[in-house]
N, C-alpha and C positions, 0 to 999 in steps of 0.2 A: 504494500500500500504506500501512495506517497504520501508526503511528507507535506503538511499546512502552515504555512507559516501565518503567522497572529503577533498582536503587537499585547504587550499587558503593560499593565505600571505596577512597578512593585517598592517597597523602600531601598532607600540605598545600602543597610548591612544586609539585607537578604541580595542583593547583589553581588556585593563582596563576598558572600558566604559563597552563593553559586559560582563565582571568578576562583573562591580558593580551589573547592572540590574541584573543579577544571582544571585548574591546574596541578592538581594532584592527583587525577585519573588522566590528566596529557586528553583532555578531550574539549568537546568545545560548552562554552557556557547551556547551548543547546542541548545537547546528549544529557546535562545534568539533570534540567531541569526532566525531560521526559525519561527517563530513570524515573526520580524521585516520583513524580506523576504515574509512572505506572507501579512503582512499587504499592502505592496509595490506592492505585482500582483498582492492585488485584487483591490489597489488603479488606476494601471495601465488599468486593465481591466473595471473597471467602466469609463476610461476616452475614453478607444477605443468605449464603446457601446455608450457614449454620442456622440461622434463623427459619429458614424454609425447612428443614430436615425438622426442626425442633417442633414447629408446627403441626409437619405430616406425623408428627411419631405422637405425637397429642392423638391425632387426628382415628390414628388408626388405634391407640389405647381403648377411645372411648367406644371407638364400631367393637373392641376386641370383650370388652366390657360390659354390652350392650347384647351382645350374641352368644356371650359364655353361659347365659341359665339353657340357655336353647340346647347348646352343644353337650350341654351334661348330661341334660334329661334325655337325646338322643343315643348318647354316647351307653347312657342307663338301661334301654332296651337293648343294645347290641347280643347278640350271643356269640361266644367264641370257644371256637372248637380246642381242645385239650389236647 
């Protein structure tokens, strides 16, 4: 995919900050900044899929909860051979 360029405003020590890491990964003020920016979506995005599994696991608790008088009383007539 390419690459978008955009203009932001930021303060001047988070400049300087972004200018030093550049200069101490030999990369450009750019690479820093999307680095730091995707470390952040995908930190982001790991915390919606925790939140979504946390959900489903509710989710299927309560159907599991909800169907277990059922599955006993079924489970109660079975016969099984010896």
């Amino acid at each position: 995919m390419a690459n978008i360029s955009i203009t932001i405003s930021v303060p001047p020590e988070v400049v300087e900050f972004a200018d030093r890491m550049a200069g101490e990964r030999q990369t450009s003020r750019s690479r820093v900044v999307t680095a730091l920016l995707t470390e952040q979506m995908q930190r982001h995005q790991a915390e919606e899929m925790a939140l979504a599994y946390k959900d489903w696991n509710a989710e299927n608790e309560a159907i599991a909860a909800a169907t277990r008088p059922l599955a006993v009383e079924r489970l109660a007539r079975v016969e099984y051979d010896a």
